[in-house]
N, C-alpha and C positions, 0 to 999 in steps of 0.2 A: 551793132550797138543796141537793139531792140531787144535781142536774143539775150546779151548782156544786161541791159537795164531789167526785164524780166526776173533774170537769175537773182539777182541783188535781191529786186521784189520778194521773191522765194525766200531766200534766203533770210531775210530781217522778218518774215513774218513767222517759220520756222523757231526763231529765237527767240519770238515775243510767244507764242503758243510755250518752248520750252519754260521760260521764264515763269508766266503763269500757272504749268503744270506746278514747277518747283515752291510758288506763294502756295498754290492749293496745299500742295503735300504735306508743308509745314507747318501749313493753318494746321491740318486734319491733324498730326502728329501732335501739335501744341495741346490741342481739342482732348487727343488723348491722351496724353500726361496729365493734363490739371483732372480731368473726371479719374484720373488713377491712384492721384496723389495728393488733390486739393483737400484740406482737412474739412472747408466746408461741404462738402460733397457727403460725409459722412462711411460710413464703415458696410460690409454685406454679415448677413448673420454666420457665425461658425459657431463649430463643436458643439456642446451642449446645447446652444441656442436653436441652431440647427436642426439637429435632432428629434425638437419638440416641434420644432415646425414639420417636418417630415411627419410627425404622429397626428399632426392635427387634422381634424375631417374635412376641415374647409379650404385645403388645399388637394391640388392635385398635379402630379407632373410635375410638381416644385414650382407651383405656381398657386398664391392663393385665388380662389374663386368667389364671386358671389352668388349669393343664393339661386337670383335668377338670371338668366341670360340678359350679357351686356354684351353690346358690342362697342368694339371699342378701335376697330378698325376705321382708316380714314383714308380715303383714295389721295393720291399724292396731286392730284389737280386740286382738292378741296383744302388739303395740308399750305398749298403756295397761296391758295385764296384768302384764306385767316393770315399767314404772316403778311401777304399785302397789306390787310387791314387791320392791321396791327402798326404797320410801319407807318402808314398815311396818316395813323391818328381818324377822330371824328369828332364832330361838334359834341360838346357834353359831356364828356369819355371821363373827364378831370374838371374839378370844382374853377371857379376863377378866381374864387375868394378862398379865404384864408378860414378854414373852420372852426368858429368859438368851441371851447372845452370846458368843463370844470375842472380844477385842480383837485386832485384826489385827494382826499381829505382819512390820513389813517385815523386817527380818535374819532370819527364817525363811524370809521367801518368798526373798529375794538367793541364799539358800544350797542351792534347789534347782539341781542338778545338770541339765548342760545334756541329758542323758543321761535324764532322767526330764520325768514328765509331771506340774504340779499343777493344784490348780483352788481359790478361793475365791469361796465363795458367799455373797453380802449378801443375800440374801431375793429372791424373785420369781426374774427374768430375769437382775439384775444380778450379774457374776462377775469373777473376773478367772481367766484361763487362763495355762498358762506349758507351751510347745513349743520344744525346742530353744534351751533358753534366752530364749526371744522370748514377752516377757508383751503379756496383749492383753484390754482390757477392754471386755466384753460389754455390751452395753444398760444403760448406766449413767443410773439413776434414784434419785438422792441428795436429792431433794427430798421436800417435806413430801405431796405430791399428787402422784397418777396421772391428771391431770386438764385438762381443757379451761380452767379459772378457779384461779387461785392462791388463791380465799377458799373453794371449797366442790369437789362431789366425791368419789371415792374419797382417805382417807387413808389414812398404812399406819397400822400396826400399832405399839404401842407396844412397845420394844424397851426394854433397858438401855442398847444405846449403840446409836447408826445411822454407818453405814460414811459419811464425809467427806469429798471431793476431797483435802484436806489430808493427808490419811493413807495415799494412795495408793504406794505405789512408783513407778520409774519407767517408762514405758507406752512398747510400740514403737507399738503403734499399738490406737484405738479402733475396734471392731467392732458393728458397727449394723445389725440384722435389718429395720427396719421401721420408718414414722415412728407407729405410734400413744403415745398420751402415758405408757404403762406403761412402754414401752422409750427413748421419747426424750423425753427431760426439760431441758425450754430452762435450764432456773436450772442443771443440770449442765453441759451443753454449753459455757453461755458461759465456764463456769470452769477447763472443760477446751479451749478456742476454739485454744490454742497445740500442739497434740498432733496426730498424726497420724490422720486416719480413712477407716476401708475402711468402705464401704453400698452398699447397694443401686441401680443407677438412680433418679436423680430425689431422692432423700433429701438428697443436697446442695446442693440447693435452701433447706433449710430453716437446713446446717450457715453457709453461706454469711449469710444474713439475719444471724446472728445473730451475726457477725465472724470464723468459721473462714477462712485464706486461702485461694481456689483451688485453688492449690497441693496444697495440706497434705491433699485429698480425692481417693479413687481409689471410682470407682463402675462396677461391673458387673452384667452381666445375668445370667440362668441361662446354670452351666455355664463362664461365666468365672471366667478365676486370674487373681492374684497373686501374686509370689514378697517375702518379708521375710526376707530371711537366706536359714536352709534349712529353712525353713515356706512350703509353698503353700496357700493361701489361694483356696480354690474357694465361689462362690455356687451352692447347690443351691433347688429348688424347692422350695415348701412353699404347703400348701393355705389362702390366707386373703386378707388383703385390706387399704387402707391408708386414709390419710386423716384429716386433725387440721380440715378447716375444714368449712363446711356443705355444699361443692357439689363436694371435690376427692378422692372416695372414687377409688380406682386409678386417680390419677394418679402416682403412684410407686410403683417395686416393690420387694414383702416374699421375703425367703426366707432358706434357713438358709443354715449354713457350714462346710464341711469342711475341718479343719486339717491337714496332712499333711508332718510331720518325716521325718526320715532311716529311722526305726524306730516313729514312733510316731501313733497319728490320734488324733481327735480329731471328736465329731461335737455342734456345736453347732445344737440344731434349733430353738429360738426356736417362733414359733406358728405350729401347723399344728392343721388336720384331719386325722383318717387318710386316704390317699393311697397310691396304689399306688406315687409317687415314692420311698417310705423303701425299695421292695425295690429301685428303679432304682437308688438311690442305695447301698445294700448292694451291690449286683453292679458299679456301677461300679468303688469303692472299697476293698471287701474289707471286712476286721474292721476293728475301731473299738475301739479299748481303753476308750476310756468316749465315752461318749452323755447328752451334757445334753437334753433331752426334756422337751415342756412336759406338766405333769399340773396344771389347775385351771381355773378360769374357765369352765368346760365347763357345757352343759345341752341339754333333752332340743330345746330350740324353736333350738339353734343348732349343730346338730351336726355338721355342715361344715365349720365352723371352728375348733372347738374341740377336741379328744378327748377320747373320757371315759378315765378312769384306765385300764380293762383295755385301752383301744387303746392306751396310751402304752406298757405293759407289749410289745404286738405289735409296735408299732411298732421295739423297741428289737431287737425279735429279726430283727424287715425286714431293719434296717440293720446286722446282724450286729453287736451291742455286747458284746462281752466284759463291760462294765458298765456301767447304767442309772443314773445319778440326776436324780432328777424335781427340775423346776425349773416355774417359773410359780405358786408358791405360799408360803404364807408371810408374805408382807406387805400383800396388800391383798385387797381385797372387792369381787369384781368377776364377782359373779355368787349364784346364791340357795345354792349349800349351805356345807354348814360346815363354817368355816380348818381342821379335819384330816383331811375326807373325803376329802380329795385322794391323800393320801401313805397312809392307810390303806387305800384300794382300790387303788393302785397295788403298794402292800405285798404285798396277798391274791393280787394277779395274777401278780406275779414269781415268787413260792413255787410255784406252781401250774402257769405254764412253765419254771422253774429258772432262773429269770434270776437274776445276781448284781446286787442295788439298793445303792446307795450311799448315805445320808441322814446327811451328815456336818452338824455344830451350823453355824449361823449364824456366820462370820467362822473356820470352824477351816480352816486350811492343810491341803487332801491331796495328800500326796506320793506318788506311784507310778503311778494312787491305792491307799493305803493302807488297805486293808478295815475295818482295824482301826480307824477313824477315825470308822466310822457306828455311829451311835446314833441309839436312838429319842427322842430328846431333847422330841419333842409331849405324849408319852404321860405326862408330870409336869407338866403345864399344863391350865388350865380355857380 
């Protein structure tokens, strides 16, 4: 009977391990279908596109590089430690209130003068800039998710109103740092698919997948221009790294972008690590009347990539900025500390090297920019 009852035991534990192998194998099979075939995932560079990325210097091994050594390895005890805390959540991490905004206001932005410089900011990355009369909308991410799956993921941030294709002005052309999913967002792109867009090597890969014409895409490497009117349009280096599918990490390249009017710059730095490229990029350039500069996402296991606030701070002073305002925060959770440690230690750092910070509200038009336009708008929020 014992011998008996044993076997049984065997037996149903046998089927419950097959069982489980068979949910595994399926998940994993599912896993690879949708990164094979989900349209959001996006496309890998081919044939001519390819090609140039093969010629370009800042690749190697069919891998692009940066300048300096990154590491970018992460031991798999430290990889389960971030998902734990990630899963657990932490006090802070997410606003509890509800973020006041301004409505964007297009007949205020039409009525900046070709002669000044402005800038709107929707949360995170996503902005629109205005040089020389010539508006130009920065990593636009208008959707619900920052995210690899459209059902789960980093969400933002609940707002009063969230910034809409529909509400846009009208655009010379869309500027694209990078393809990961905080900055390039398929549900926005295809809605913007008729517009004009400047990226990076190999990003139009994805613009392309997704029904943008040919055409209608201008892609360079570091150190390459483009001229839009009388804005040049320069790709600068920046310390990070790309990749939306499971096996296509630098195969396309990230970096910022220096805008350059008649009288006026403009320095948009999207994601970086500190880098000895922002003083390369100060001395090539000169001053910089304002410096959008990523300040969030940042931590101590990924510090290469990311900066923490008091480098964003250095960083602005590298690239000679007449003015700092921190960007990369704000609307989503993407990473362990908390949605206001970003801009408050960035705050404590500016004061501290005299930098002038800009922390204008969500969706407020600044014209100049106009100092006068930042507020501490966090500091009345849980």
């Amino acid at each position: 009977m014992r011998r008996t009852s044993f076997h049984s035991s065997l037996m149903i534990i046998r089927r419950m391990l097959w069982i489980l192998f068979g949910i595994l194998a399926a998940l994993g099979l599912a896993l690879v279908l949708y990164f094979s075939f989900a349209s959001r995932i996006g496309a890998n560079p081919q044939g001519a596109r390819l090609e140039r990325i093969k010629a370009s210097p800042n690749q190697r091994d069919g891998r692009f590089r940066n300048l300096v050594e990154t590491n970018m390895d992460m031991p798999i005890g430290t990889m389960l430690g971030v998902l734990w805390e990630f899963i657990k959540g932490g006090e802070g991490r997410e606003p509890k209130d509800t973020i006041p905004v301004v409505e964007f206001d297009a007949a205020a932005w039409a009525s900046v003068p070709d002669s000044a410089i402005a800038v709107c900011w929707f949360g995170h990355s996503s902005l629109l800039l205005k040089v020389e009369g010539r508006t130009f909308l920065c990593d636009p991410v208008f959707g619900e998710r920052a995210s690899t799956f459209s059902f789960a993921g980093p969400k933002r941030f609940a707002y009063v109103r969230h910034m809409d294709v529909d509400q846009l002005p009208p655009i010379d052309a869309v500027l694209l740092s990078h393809d990961h999913y905080d900055h390039l967002d398929h549900e926005t792109i295809v809605r913007l698919k008729d517009q004009r867009f400047i990226a990076p090597l190999g990003v139009g890969a994805h613009l392309e997948h997704w029904g943008v014409p040919a055409d209608s895409i201008v892609e360079k490497d570091w150190w390459e221009s483009v001229e839009l009117g009388a804005v040049k349009l320069t790709l600068a280096p920046s310390r990070h790294f790309s990749g939306r599918g499971m096996t296509n990490r630098f195969s396309t390249l990230w970096g910022s972008w220096v805008l350059q009017g008649r009288s006026k710059r403009v320095y948009f730095g999207a994601d970086s690590g500190y880098s000895p490229s922002f003083k390369e990029i100060g001395e090539r350039f000169g001053l910089f009347d304002l410096a959008l500069l990523e300040c969030g996402a940042y931590n101590e296991r990924w510090p290469e990539i990311h900066m923490m606030p008091e480098e964003t701070a250095q960083a602005a002073v590298d690239v000679g900025a007449r003015v700092l305002m921190p960007i990369h925060w704000g609307k989503f959770s993407l990473a362990m500390h908390p949605w206001k440690e970003p801009v408050t230690r960035v705050e404590a750092k500016a004061a501290e090297l005299g930098i002038t910070l800009l922390t204008p509200r969500i969706g407020r038009i600044v014209n100049g920019p106009d100092l006068g336009l930042s507020e501490r708008w966090w500091a009345e929020l849980d």
